[in-house]
C-alpha positions in Angstrom: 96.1 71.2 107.5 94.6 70.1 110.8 91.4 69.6 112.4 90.5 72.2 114.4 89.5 70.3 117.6 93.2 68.8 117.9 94.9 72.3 117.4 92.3 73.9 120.5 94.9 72.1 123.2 95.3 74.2 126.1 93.5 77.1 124.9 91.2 78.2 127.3 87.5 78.3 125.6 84.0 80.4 126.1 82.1 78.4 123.5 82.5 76.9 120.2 79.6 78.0 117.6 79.3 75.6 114.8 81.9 72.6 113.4 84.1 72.2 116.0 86.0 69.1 114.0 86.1 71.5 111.0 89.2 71.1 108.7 92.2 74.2 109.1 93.9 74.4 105.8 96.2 77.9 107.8 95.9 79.9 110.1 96.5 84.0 110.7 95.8 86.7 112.5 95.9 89.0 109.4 92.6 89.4 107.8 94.2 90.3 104.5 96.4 86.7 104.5 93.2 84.7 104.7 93.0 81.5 102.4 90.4 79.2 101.7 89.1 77.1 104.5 91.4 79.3 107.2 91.7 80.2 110.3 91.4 84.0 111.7 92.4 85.3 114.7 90.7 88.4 115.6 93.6 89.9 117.7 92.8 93.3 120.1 96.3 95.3 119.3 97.9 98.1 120.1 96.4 100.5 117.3 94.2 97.8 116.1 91.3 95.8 116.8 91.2 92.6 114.7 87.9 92.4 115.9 86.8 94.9 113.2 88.4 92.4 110.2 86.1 89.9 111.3 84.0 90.3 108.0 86.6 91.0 105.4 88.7 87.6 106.7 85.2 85.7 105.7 84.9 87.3 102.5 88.8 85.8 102.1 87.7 82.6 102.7 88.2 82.2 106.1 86.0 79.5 107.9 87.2 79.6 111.7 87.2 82.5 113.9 88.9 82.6 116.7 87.8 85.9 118.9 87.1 87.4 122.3 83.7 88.6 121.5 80.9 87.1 118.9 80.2 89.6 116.4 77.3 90.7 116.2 76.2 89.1 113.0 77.7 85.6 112.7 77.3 83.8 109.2 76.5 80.7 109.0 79.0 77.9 107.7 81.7 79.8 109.5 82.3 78.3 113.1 83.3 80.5 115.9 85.6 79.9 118.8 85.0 82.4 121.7 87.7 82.4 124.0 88.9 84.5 126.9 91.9 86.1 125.9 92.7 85.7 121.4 96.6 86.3 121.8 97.2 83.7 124.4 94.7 81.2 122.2 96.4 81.7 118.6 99.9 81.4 120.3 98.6 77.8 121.4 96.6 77.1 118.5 99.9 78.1 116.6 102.2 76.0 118.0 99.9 72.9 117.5 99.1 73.8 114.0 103.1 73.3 113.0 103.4 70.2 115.3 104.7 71.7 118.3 108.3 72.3 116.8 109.7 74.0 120.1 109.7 70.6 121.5 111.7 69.2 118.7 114.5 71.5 119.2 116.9 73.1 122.3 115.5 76.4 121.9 117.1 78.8 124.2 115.7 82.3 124.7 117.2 85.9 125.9 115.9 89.0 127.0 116.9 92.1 128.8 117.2 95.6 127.7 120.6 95.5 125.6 122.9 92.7 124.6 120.0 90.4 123.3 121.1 90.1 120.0 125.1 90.0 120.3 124.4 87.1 122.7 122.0 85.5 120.5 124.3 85.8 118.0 127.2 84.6 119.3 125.4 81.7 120.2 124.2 80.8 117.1 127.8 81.5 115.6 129.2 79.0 118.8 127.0 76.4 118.1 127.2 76.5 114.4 130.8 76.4 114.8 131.2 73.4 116.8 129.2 71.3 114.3 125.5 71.8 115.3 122.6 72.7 112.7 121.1 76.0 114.2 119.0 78.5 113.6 118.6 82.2 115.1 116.2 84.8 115.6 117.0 88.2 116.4 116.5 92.1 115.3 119.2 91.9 112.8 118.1 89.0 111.1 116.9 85.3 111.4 118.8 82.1 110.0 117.9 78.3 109.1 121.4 77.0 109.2 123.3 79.2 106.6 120.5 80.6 105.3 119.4 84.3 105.8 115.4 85.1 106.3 114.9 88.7 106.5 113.7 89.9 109.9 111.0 92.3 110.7 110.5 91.9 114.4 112.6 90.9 117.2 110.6 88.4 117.9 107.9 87.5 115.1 104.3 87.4 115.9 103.0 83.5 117.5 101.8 82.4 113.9 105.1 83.9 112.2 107.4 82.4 115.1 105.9 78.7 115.0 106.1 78.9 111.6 109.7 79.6 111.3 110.5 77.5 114.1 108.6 74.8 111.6 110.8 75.7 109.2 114.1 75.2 111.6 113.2 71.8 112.2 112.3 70.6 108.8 115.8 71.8 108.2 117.5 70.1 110.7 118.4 72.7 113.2 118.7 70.5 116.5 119.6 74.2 118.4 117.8 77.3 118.1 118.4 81.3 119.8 115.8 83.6 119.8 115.4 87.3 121.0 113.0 87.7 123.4 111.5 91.5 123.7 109.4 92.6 126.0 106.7 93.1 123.8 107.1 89.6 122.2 106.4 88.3 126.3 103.4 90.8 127.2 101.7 90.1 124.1 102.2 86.4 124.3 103.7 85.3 121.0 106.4 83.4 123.1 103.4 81.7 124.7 102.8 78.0 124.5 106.7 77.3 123.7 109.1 75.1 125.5 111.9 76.6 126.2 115.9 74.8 127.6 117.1 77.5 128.8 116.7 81.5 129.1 119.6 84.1 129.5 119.1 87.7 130.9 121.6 90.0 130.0 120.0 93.7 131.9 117.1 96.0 132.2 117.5 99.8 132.3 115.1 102.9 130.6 113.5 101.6 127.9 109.9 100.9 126.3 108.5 103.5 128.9 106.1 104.4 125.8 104.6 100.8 125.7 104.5 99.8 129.3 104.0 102.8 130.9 106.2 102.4 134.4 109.6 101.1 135.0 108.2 98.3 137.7 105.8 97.3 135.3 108.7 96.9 132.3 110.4 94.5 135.6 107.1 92.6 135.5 106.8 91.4 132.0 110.4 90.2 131.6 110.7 88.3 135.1 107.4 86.3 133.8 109.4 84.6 130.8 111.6 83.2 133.8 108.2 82.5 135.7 107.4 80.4 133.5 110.1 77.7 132.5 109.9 74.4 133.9 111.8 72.5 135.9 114.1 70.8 133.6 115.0 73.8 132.1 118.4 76.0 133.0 117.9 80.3 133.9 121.4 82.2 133.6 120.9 85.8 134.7 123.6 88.6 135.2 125.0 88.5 139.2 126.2 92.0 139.0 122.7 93.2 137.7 120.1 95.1 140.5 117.4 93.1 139.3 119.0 90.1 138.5 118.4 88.0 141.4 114.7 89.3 141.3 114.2 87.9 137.8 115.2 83.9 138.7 113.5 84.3 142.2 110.4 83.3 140.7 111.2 80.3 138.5 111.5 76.8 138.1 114.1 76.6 136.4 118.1 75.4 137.6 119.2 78.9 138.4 122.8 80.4 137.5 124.6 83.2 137.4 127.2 85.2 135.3 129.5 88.0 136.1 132.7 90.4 136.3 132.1 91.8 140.4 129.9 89.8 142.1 129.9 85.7 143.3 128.4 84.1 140.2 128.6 80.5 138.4 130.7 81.6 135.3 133.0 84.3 136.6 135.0 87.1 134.5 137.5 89.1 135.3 139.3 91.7 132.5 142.9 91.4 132.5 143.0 94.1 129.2 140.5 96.0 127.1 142.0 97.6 124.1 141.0 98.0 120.7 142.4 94.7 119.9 140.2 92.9 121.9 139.3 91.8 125.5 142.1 90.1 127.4 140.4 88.1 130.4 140.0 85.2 132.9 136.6 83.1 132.7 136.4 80.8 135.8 140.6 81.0 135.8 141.0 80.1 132.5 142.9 82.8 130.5 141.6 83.9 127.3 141.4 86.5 124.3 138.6 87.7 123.1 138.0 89.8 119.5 135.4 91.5 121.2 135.9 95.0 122.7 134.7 96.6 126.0 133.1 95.5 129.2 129.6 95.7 128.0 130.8 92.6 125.9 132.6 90.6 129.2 129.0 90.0 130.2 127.8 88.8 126.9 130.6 86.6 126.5 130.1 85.3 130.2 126.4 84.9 129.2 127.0 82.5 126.1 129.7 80.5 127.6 127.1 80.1 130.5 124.1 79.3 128.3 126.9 76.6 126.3 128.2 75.0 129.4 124.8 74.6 130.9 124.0 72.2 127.2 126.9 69.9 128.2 129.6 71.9 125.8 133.0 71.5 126.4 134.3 74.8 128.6 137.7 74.8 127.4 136.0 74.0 123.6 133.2 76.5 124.3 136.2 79.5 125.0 138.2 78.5 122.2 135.4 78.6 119.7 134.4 82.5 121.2 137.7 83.7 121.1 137.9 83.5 117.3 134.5 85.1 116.9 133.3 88.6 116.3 129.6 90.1 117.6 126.0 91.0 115.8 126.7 93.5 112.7 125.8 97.2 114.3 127.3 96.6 117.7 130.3 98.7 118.7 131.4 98.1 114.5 134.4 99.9 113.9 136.4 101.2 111.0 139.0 103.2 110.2 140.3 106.0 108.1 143.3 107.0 106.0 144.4 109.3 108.2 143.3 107.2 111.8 140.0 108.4 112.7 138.1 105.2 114.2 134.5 105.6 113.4 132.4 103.1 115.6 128.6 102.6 114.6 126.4 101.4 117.4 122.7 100.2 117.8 122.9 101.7 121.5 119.4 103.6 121.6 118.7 103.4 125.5 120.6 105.7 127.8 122.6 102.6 129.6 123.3 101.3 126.1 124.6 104.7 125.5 126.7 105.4 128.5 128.1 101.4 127.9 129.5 102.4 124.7 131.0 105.6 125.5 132.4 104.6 128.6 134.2 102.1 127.0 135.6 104.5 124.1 137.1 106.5 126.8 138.8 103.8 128.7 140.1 102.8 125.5 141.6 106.4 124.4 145.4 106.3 124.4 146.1 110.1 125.2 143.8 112.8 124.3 141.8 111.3 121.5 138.6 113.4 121.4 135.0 112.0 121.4 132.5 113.0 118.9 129.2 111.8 119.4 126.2 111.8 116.7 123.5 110.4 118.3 119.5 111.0 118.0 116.0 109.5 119.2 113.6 107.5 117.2 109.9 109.0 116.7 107.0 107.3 118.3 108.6 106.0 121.1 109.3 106.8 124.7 110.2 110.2 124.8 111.0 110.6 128.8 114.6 109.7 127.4 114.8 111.8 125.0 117.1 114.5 127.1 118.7 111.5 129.2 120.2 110.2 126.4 121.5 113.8 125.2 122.8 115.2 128.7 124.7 111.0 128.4 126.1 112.1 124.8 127.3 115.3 126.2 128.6 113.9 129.9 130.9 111.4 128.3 132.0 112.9 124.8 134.1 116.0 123.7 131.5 117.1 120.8 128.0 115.5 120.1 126.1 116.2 117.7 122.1 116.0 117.8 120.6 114.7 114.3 117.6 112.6 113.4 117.2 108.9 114.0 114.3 107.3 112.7 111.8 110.4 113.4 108.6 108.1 112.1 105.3 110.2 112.0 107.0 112.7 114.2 108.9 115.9 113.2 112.5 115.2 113.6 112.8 118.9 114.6 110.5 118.6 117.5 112.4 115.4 118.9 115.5 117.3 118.7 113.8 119.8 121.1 112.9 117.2 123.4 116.7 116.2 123.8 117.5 119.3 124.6 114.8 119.9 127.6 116.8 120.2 130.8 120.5 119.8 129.5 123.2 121.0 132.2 124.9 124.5 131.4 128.2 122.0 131.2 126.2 120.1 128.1 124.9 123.1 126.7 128.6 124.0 125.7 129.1 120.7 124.1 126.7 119.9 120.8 125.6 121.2 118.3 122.0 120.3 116.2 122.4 119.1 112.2 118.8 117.7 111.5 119.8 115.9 108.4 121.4 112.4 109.7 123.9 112.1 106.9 124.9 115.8 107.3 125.6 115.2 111.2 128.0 112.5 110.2 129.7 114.3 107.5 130.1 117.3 109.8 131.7 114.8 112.4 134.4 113.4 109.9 135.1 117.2 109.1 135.7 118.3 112.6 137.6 114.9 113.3 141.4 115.5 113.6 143.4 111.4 113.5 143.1 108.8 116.1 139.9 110.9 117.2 136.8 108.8 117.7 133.8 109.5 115.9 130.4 107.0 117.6 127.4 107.6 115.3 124.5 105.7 117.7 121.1 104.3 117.7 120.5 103.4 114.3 123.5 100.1 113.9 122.3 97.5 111.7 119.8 99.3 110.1 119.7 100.1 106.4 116.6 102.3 106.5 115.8 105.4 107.6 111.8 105.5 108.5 110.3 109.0 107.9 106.3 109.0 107.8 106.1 105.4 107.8 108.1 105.4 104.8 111.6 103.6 104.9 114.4 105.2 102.7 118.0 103.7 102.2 120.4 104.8 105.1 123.6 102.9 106.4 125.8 104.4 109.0 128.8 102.9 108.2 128.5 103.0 104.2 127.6 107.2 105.3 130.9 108.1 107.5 133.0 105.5 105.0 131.6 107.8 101.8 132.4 111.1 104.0 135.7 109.6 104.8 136.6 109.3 101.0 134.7 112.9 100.2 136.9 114.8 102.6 140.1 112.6 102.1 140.5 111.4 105.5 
C-alpha cells in the first residue's frame, strides 16, 4: 500500500483530477486484476487499447486511473491521473510502488538478437556458484535463488518485473540477470530501473514484424545503453558491425569482448569439438563444456560482465568451465546406434546459420546434416525463405514442418519458406507439415554419427496453434522416435 502522491516520482503529469494523496492498496494495468482501492493503468497496446477497460477496472474496484486521455465520463470518487505517455508513467509508478528494488540489488541487463538467455544464464549459474544469492529472468524461465517461477515473457511487463524484482530482494538475492528484448525497451517496462551493468551479445534479422525497419530495430536496443549512468559498466561484442555504435551513446565505462578484433576480454579457440570448447581468454588457457563459436562470445560476455563486478578472473574461468548453457540451446543427445540429435531455439536466420555452421566444423568425415526447421505464425515473415534457403545452404537434407503456426495456417507459412529458394535448395528438402512427423521422418532417414538439428522451437514444451498451446518437446519427440525405430 502507498499513497499515491509518493509513488507519482518522476512521472511526467497533465493533471490530477480528484484525491491526489489517495491510498494505493496495488496496482495493474489489467482491468480484469483490479482490487479494491487499486490502481489502473490504462495502457495503448499493440492490439489493445486499455483505454477501453477504463469502466470495467472501476466496476473491480479500482480507485486511480492512470491514462493518456480523460474519459469521457469520469465518476466521481475515482481520481484520475492524466499523463503524457501511460507506459513510461506505470513503469515509474511501479518501481516506487515495491520500494525501488532495482536499487537494492546489482542488476545487470542483456540484450541483442541471440545469446540473451545462455548468457543470462550462465551468469546466474556463475554467480550462484561462487556463493551469491541471485536471481534470473529470462525466456526459459525466472529464479529467486533455487526457486523456479514460471516465465511468460522475456522480460515481464513494468508491474510484473518490479514485482518480481520485489520478490528477489525480500529473498535475498544481492545479484540479479535479466533478458532484455527489444520489445521489453520500446515499450518501456525496463523504464525507471537502475541498472550496474548491460551486456550486448548481437543484432541481426529479427522482430521486422514489430518494428518495421532494421535501423529502427538498431534504435531501440542502443537506447538501453543511452541510458545507463555513469557509474554503471557497458560490455558489447568488438567483432559485432554495430557494436561500437551501441556504447557510442552511453554513459556508462565502455568495454569490449571478442574472438577477431582488439577488445577488453579477448578469446581465441584453440579446439571446438563435441567435447567442448578448448580456448585462451586474455592468455589464460581453459576448457569449456560448451560447444561452438557462437558460445566463445557468450562465454567472453559473462566472464566480462563478472570481472567488471570485481570477480576473481582466474575464479570467474574456473567456475564457467564446469558449467553447461540455458536448456534448448545447441542441447544434444544421442542414439543407440550414434545419431546426435541437437535441439536448438535458433529462430532467426544468424541464429540459424550459427548453429549449422558450427555442426559442420564439428563433423568428423562425411557425417550428413538433416535439418527440421520451420517459422512461427504471426511474426515477421520477410524471413521466412531466408531462414529456408540457410537450412538448405548449410545442411545435407532439411526438412520444412511447422513451428508454432499461431492464428496462421501452418501450410501457408510453409509456402512462404519456399518463396525464392535457389534451384541448388530446391534439390535439398522436403515439406512434412506435422512437426512430430518431420522429426520422426529425420530419425528414419538418419544413418549413425549423422546429425539430425531440429530448430526454433528449444525450450519450449508447447506447441501454439490458434492461440491454443498443446504439449510438444523436441527432445522428448526425436528421443521417443529414436526408441520407435530402434536407433
Amino acid at each position: 500500500m502507498a499513497v499515491l502522491s509518493d509513488i507519482l516520482y518522476k512521472v511526467s503529469l497533465v493533471a490530477i483530477q480528484g484525491n491526489s494523496n489517495a491510498m494505493v492498496t496495488a496496482i495493474t494495468i489489467d482491468s480484469r486484476k483490479v482490487v479494491a482501492g487499486g490502481l489502473y493503468a490504462a495502457i495503448n497496446g499493440v492490439s489493445v487499447d486499455g483505454h477501453d477497460y477504463i469502466d470495467a477496472a472501476i466496476a473491480n474496484g479500482a480507485s486511480v486511473i492512470v491514462c493518456n486521455h480523460l474519459p469521457q465520463g469520469v465518476k466521481p470518487n475515482v481520481t484520475y491521473v492524466q499523463v503524457v505517455d501511460t507506459s513510461v508513467a506505470i513503469a515509474h509508478i511501479a518501481h516506487h510502488f515495491y520500494g525501488r528494488p532495482s536499487e537494492q540489488i546489482k542488476l545487470v541487463g542483456v540484450t541483442g538478437t541471440n545469446g540473451k538467455t545462455t548468457i543470462a544464464t550462465l551468469l546466474y549459474k556463475l554467480f550462484s556458484t561462487l556463493g551469491y544469492q541471485c536471481g534470473l529472468i529470462s525466456t526459459v524461465q525466472n529464479h529467486i535463488g533455487d526457486t523456479i517461477v514460471p516465465s511468460t515473457h522475456t522480460t515481464p511487463d513494468a508491474v510484473a518485473l518490479n514485482a518480481l524484482l520485489a520478490s528477489m530482494v525480500e529473498a535475498g538475492c544481492t545479484y540479479v540477470f535479466m533478458e532484455c528484448s527489444s520489445h521489453a525497451i520500446h515499450q518501456h517496462r525496463i523504464t525507471g530501473l537502475r541498472f550496474e551493468g548491460a551486456v550486448f551479445s548481437n543484432i541481426t534479422h529479427d522482430h521486422l514484424d514489430y518494428h518495421k525497419t532494421f535501423e529502427e530495430y538498431i534504435r531501440v536496443k542502443k537506447l538501453f545503453f543511452d541510458g545507463l549512468t555513469s557509474d554503471a559498466f557497458a560490455i558489447s561484442n568488438a567483432d559485432d558491425k554495430r557494436g561500437s555504435v551501441m556504447l557510442q551513446n552511453t554513459a556508462a565505462k565502455k568495454m569490449y569482448y571478442g574472438l577477431k578484433n582488439a577488445a577488453t576480454f579477448k578469446g581465441k579457440i584453440l579446439d571446438n569439438a563435441l567435447t567442448g570448447l578448448h580456448m585462451l581468454v586474455n592468455e589464460q588457457e581453459v576448457h569449456f563444456r560448451m560447444i561452438g563459436e557462437f558460445n566463445a562470445y557468450n562465454l567472453l560476455a559473462v566472464y566480462g560482465a563478472a570481472v567488471s563486478m570485481q570477480q576473481s578472473p582466474a575464479e570467474v574461468l574456473r567456475v564457467l568451465s564446469m558449467l553447461t548453457g540455458a536448456e534448448g540451446r545447441f542441447d544434444y543427445s544421442i542414439s543407440k546406434s550414434g545419431i546426435i540429435a541437437i535441439v536448438d531455439y535458433a529462430h532467426t536466420p544468424d541464429a540459424l546459420e550459427n548453429v549449422l555452421t558450427t555442426i559442420k566444423k564439428l563433423r568428423k568425415g562425411y557425417e550428413r546434416i538433416i535439418t527440421v526447421v520451420g517459422c512461427g505464425g504471426d511474426r515477421d515473415k520477410t524471413k521466412r525463405p531466408i531462414m529456408a534457403q540457410a537450412a538448405c545452404d548449410l545442411s545435407d537434407h532439411v526438412i520444412l514442418t511447422s513451428d508454432n503456426p499461431r492464428t496462421e495456417n501452418p501450410e501457408v507459412i510453409l509456402q512462404d519458406m519456399q518463396q525464392g529458394l535457389s534451384s541448388a535448395a530446391k534439390r535439398k528438402y522436403e515439406v512434412v507439415v506435422e512437426r512430430d512427423a518431420a522429426i520422426a521422418k529425420a530419425v528414419i532417414l538418419a544413418m549413425p554419427e549423422d546429425i539430425i538439428l531440429i530448430a526454433g522451437k528449444g525450450h519450449e514444451k508447447y506447441q501454439e496453434i490458434m492461440g491454443v498451446k498443446h504439449p510438444f518437446d523436441d527432445k522428448l519427440i526425436v528421443q521417443q522416435a529414436f526408441q520407435q525405430h530402434n536407433k
